[in-house]
C-alpha positions in Angstrom: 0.0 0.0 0.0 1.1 3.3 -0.8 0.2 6.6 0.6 -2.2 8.7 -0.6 -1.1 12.2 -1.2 -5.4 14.0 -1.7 -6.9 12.2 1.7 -5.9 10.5 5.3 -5.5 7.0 3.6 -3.5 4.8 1.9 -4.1 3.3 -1.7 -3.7 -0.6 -2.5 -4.3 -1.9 -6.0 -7.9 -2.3 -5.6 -8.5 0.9 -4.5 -8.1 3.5 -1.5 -8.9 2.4 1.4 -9.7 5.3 4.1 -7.8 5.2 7.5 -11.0 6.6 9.3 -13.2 3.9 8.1 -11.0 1.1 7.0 -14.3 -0.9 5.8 -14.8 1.1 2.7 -13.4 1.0 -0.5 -13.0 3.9 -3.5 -10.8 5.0 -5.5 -10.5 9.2 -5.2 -9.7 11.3 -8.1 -6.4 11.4 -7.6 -5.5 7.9 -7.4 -7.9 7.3 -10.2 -5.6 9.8 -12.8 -2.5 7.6 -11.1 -3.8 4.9 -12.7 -2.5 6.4 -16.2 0.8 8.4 -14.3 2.4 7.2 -11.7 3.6 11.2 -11.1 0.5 12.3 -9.0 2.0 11.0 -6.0 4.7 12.8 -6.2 5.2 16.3 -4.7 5.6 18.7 -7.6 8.9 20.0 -6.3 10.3 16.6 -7.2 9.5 15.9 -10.8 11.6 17.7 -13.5 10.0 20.6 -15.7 9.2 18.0 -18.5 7.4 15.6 -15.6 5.2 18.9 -14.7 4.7 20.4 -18.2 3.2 16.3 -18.9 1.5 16.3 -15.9 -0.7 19.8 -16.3 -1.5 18.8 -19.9 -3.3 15.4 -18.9 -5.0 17.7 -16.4 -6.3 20.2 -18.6 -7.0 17.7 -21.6 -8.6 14.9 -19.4 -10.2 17.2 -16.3 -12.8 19.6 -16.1 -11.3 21.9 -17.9 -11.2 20.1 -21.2 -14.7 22.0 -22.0 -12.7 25.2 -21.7 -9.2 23.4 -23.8 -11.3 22.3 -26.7 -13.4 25.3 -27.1 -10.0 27.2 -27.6 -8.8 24.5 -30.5 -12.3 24.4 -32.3 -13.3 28.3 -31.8 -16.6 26.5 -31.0 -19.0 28.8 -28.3 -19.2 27.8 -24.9 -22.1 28.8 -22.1 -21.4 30.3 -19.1 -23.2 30.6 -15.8 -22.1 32.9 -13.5 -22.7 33.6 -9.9 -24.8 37.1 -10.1 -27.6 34.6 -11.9 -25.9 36.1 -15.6 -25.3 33.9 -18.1 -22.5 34.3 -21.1 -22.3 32.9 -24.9 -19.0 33.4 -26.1 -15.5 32.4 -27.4 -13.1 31.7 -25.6 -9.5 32.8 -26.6 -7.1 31.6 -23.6 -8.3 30.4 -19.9 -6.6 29.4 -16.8 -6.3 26.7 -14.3 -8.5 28.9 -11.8 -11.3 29.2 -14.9 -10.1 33.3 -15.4 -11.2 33.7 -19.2 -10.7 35.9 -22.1 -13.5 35.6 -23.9 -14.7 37.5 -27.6 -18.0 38.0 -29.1 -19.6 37.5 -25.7 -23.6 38.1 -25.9 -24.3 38.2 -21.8 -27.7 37.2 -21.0 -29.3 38.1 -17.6 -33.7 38.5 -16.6 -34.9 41.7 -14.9 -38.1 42.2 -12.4 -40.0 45.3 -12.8 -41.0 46.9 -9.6 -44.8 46.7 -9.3 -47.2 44.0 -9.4 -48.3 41.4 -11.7 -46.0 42.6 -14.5 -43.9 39.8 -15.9 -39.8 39.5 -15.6 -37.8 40.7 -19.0 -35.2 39.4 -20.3 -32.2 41.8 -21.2 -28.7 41.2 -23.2 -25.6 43.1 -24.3 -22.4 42.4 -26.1 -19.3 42.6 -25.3 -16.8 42.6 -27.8 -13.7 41.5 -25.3 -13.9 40.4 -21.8 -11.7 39.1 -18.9 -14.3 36.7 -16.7 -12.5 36.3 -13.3 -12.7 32.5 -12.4 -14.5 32.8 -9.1 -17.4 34.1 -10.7 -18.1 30.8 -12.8 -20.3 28.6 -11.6 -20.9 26.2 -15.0 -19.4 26.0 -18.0 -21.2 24.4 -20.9 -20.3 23.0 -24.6 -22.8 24.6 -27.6 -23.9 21.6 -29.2 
């Protein structure tokens, strides 16, 4: 068994097996993507530049942020939802591991309520011709199929 570097267990070939409740078996996230490099359980400050540059590319090609990686190749748009209950269609040009985008033809999307009663929410847009998205704003990022 070897050490799991993500949680308080250790990992066996079947699996990691927690050190709080030893009954249970899964395999975390980490241990999973050691499955196809052996260099996630290795502190960073040990592998060589070539190790790290291989090791952030499965990342962004394989993880989460392959939406994000492939909407940059293709030029296809991508959806975003943000956390002030916007929403932008864009292109994105270059991104970040913390999800900070630069996006171009963005058309942002967002729904107003009048003040007074019975009238009905409207929906309101702009665009944007550039924009820098901080990444702590995003709260979903979706392909446009």
């Amino acid at each position: 068994m070897r050490p799991c570097h993500a949680y308080s267990h250790t990992r066996s070939r079947f699996g990691c097996r927690s050190l709080r409740r030893p009954h249970l078996i899964a395999l975390c996230a980490a241990c999973a993507l050691t499955l196809c490099s052996e260099n996630q359980h290795t502190a960073k400050s040990e592998l060589d530049e070539t190790q790290i540059k291989a090791l952030e590319e499965h990342e962004i090609s394989q993880g989460p942020l392959s939406v994000l990686q492939t909407s940059v190749r293709s030029g296809t748009q991508i959806l975003v939802a943000l956390r002030n209950n916007r929403k932008l269609l864009g292109k994105v040009k270059a991104f970040d591991r913390h999800a900070n985008m630069v996006l171009e033809n963005v058309k942002e999307m967002w729904t107003e309520a009048p003040k007074g009663k019975g009238k009905k929410p409207i929906n309101k847009d702009r665009f944007v011709s550039k924009m820098f998205l901080r990444g702590d704003s995003v709260v979903l990022v979706l392909r446009n199929t």
